[in-house]
C-alpha positions in Angstrom: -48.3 72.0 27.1 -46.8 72.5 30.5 -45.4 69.0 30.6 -43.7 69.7 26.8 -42.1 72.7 28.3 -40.3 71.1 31.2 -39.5 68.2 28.8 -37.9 70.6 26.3 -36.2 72.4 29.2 -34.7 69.4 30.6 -32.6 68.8 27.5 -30.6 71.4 28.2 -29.1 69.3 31.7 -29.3 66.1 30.1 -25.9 64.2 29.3 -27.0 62.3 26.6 -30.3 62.2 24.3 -31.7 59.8 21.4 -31.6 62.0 18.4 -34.5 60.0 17.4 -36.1 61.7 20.2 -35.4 64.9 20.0 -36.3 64.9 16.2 -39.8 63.7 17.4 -39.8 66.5 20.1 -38.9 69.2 18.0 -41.5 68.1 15.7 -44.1 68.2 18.0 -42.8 71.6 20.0 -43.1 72.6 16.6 -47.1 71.5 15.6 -48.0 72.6 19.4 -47.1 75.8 19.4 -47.2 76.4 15.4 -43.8 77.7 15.1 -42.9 79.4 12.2 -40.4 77.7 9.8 -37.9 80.4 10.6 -37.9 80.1 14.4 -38.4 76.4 13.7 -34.5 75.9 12.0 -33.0 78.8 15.0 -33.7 76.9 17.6 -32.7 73.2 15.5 -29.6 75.1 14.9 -29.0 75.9 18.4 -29.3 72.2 19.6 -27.2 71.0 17.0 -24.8 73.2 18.3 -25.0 72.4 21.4 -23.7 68.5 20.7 -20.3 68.0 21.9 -20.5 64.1 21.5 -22.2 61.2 19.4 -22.5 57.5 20.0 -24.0 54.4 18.8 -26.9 53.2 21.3 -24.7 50.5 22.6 -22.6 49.8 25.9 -19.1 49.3 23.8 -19.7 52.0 21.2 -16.9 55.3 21.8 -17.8 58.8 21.8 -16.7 61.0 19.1 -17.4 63.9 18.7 -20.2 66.3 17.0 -18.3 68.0 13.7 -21.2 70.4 12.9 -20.1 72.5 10.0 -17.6 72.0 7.3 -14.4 73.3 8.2 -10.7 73.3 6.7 -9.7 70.0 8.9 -12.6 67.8 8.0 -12.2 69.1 4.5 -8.5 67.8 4.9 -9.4 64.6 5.8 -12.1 64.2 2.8 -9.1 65.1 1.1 -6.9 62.1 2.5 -10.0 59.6 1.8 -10.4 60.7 -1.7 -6.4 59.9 -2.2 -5.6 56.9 -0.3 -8.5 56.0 2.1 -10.6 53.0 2.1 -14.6 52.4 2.7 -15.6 48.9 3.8 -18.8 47.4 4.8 -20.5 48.0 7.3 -18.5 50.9 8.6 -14.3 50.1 8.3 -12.5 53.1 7.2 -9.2 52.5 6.6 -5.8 54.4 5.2 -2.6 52.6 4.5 1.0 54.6 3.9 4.8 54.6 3.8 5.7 57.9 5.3 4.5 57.8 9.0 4.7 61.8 9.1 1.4 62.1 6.7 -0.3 59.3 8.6 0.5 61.3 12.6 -0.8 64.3 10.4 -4.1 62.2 10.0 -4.4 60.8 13.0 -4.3 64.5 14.3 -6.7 65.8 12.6 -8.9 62.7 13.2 -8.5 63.7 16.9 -10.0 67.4 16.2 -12.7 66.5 14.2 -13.9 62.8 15.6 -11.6 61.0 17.7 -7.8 59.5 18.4 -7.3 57.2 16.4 -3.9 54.7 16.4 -1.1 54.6 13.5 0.2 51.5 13.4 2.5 49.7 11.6 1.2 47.6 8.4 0.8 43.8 9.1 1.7 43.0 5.9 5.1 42.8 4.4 5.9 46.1 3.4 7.2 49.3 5.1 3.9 51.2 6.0 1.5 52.3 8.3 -2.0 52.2 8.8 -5.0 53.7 10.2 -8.1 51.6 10.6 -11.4 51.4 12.7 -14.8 50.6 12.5 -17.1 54.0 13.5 -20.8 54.0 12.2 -20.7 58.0 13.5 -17.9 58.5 10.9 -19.4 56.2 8.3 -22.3 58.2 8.0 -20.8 61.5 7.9 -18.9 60.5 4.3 -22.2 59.1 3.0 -24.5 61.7 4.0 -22.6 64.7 4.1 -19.8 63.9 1.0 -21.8 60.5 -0.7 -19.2 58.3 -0.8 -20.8 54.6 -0.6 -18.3 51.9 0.7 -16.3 49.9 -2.0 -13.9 51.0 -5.0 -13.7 54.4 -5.3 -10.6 54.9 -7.2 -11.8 54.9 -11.0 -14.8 57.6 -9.7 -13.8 59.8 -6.7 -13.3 63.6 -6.5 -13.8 66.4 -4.5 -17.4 66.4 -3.1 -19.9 68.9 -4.2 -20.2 70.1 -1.0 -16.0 71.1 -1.3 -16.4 72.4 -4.7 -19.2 74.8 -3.1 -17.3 75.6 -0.3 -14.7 78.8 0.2 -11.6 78.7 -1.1 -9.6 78.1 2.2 -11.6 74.7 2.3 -11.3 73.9 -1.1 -7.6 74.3 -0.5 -7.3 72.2 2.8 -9.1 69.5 0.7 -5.8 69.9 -1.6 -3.7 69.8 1.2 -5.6 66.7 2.6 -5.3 64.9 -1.1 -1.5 66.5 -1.7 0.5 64.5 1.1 -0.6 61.2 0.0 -1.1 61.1 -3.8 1.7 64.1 -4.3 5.3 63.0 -5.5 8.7 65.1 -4.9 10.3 64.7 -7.9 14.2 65.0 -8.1 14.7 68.1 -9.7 12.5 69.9 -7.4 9.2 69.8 -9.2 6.4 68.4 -7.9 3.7 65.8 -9.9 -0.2 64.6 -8.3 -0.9 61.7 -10.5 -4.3 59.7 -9.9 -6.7 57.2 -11.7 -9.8 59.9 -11.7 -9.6 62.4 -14.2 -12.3 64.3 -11.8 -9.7 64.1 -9.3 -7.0 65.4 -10.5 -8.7 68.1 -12.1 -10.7 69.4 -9.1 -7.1 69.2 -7.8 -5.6 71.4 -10.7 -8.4 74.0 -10.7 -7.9 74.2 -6.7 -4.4 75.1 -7.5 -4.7 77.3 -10.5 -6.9 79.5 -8.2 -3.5 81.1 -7.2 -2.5 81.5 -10.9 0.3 78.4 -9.8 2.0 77.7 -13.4 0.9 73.4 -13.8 0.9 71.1 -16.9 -2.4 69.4 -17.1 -1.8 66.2 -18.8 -4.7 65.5 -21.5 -4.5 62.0 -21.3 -3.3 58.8 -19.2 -0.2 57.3 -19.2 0.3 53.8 -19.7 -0.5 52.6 -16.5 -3.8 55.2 -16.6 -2.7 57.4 -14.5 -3.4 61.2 -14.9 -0.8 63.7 -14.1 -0.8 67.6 -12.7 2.6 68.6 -12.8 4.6 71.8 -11.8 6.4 74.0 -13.7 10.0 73.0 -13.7 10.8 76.7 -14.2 8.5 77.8 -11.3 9.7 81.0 -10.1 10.4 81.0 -6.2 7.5 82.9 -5.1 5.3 80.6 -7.1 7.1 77.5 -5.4 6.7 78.8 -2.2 2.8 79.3 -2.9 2.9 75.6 -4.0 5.1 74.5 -0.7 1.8 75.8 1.3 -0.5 72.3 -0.7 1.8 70.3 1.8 1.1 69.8 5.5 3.9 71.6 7.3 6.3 68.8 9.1 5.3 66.1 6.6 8.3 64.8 5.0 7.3 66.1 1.2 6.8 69.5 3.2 10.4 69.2 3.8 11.7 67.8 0.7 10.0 70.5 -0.9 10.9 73.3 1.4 14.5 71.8 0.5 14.3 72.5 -2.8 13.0 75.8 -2.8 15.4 77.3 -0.1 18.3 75.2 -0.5 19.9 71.8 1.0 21.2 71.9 4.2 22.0 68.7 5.3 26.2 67.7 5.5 28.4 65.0 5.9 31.8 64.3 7.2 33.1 61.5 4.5 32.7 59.9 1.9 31.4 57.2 2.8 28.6 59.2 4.9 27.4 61.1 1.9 26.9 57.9 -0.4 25.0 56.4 2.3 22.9 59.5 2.6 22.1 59.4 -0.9 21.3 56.0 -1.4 19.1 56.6 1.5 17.3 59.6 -0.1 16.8 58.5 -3.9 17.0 54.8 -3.7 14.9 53.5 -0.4 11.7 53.3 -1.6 11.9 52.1 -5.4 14.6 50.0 -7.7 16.4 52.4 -9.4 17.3 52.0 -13.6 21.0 52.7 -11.9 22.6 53.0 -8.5 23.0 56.7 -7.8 26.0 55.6 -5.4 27.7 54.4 -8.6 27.3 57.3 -10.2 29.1 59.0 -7.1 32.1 56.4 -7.1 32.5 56.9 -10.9 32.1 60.8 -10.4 35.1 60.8 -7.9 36.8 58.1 -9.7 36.6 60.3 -13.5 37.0 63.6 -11.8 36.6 65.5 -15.2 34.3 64.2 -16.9 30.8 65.0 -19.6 27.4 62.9 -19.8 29.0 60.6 -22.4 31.6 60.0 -20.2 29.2 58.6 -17.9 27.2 56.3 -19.8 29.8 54.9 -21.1 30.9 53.5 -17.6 27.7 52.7 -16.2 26.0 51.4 -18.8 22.6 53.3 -18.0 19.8 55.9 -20.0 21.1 58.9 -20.7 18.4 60.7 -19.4 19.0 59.5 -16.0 22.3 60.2 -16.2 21.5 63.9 -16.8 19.1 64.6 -14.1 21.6 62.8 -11.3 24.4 65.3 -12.1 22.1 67.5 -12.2 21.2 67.2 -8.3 24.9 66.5 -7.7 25.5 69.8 -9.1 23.2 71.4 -6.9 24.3 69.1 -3.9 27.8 71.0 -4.9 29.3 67.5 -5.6 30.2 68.6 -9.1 30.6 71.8 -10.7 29.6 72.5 -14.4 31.0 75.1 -17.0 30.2 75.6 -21.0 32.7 75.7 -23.4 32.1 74.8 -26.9 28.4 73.9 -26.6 29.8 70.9 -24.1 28.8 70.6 -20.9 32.1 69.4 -18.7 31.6 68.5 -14.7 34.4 68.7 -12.3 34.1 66.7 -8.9 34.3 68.3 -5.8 37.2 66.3 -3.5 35.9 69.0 -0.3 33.1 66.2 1.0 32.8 69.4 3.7 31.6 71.6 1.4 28.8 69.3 -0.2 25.3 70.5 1.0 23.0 67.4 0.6 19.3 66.5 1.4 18.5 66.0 4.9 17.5 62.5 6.1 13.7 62.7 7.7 13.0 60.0 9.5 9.3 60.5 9.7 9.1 63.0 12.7 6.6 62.7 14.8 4.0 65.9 14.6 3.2 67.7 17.7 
């Protein structure tokens, strides 16, 4: 017994130990001394707690640290996994994204709960980055701990039961987590989480609804199968502002958003500036059904001017046409008045006085 005691004691200066054998040594401190089940898990509890680091039982393999209990920055990052991360065999995890902000935001909280990790940019021809690494530690934690098995995931993944158990505050970081990569900022200022998991999107939905947020559910796929949360396009500003807090602050859709809600601040000098600012904003990263720098020279060029107007010189939906002015008019480009049920715009000729969308080019996170 004497010789079980110094080996227990010992633990306590040693650097590292097998978990293997200190499973096997608790066991048998346990049927020594015929510790009770109670005083069995305190003192399991304590050692668990007292593991800074784990590694692999090999030369090469890195530490990374001991997560022990859920908390709202792992619950983040099983929120980024469920919306954009990837689960190879054996043990590659990997994340792949066009705004670099959301990815330094998961690379950071990589580094509190595991390891640093590098954000790179994507080999292959498109403008993203990545995240990827092989870590058996991390492997095991979403299999044990959230059951996620490595392959396709996108037709079946939600929130783990281990989330939807949790507190509020780390049900909501899981939103947060999911929010910067499967979120879009739409152009009039609302904002849309559209997924291929019904179970998704509505563990999503009822995470958000917890703060009585005003959402349109849609109750069934669109065309490409994709189901849709949605805000409230007449979200009142306190609601919006609840809503801003689902977005990592300094990510860029935390600061499109944040636009909308509190107004635009960005400026230009000329012209010229101000179209290159918007085509930069609303037409980088998809083909638009029409140029919205068009629809800026033909709004300077008309001066005076209603939606028929419009589509009658650029030859696009008139639906499109609508929401643009719409965002010119709250860019102060154009100005709007009523009069006889018709809706005239006048241009603005002050470029000075425009406020427009700043351009965010993916800042890095500190």
């Amino acid at each position: 017994m004497k010789k079980l005691i110094l080996v227990w004691n010992s633990l306590y200066a040693t650097e590292e130990v097998s978990i293997v054998v200190l499973k096997e040594l608790l066991e048998l401190w346990k049927n020594t001394f015929n510790i009770s089940e109670r005083e069995f898990d305190e003192k399991k509890l304590i050692l668990l707690r007292s593991i800074d680091y784990l590694r692999l039982n090999q030369h090469a393999s890195k530490k990374t640290k001991a997560t022990i209990e859920l908390n709202e920055t792992l619950s983040k990052i099983i929120g980024a996994f469920c919306a954009d991360g990837n689960f190879y065999p054996p043990d590659m995890i990997r994340w792949e994204e066009e705004h670099l902000s959301n990815m330094q935001a998961l690379a950071r909280w990589m580094k509190d709960c595991f390891r640093d990790v590098k954000v790179q940019k994507s080999g292959r021809e498109r403008n993203s980055w990545t995240i990827k690494f092989r870590n058996k530690v991390m492997a095991r934690y979403l299999e044990i701990f959230f059951n996620f098995k490595p392959g396709i995931k996108v037709y079946t993944t939600r929130a783990p039961k281990i989330i939807r158990n949790a507190s509020f505050n780390i049900q909501k970081a899981f939103t947060i987590g999911a929010m910067i990569f499967d979120a879009g900022m739409n152009n009039d200022g609302t904002v849309s989480f559209g997924v291929v998991s019904k179970k998704f999107r509505d563990d999503v939905a009822s995470i958000i609804q917890k703060e009585n947020i005003k959402i349109y559910v849609s109750n069934k796929p669109n065309i490409r199968n994709i189901w849709y949360l949605n805000s409230n396009r007449l979200l009142e500003k306190d609601q919006k502002i609840k809503l801003l807090s689902y977005f990592e602050k300094g990510t860029i859709k935390w600061q499109k958003f944040k636009e909308h809600i509190f107004g635009f601040e960005g400026s230009a000098e000329t012209f010229q500036e101000a179209k290159e600012i918007l085509i930069e904003h609303y037409c980088k990263k998809r083909k638009e059904k029409f140029k919205v720098g068009i629809l800026l020279e033909t709004a300077k060029y008309l001066k005076i001017f209603d939606v028929y107007d419009m589509v009658s010189k650029i030859k696009a939906p008139r639906v499109s046409v609508v929401n643009c002015l719409n965002m010119f008019n709250k860019f102060n480009i154009i100005s709007k008045r009523y009069k006889s049920r018709r809706i005239t715009y006048t241009y603005n000729e002050d470029v000075n006085k425009w406020r427009l969308p700043k351009i965010f080019t993916n800042p890095i996170l500190q």
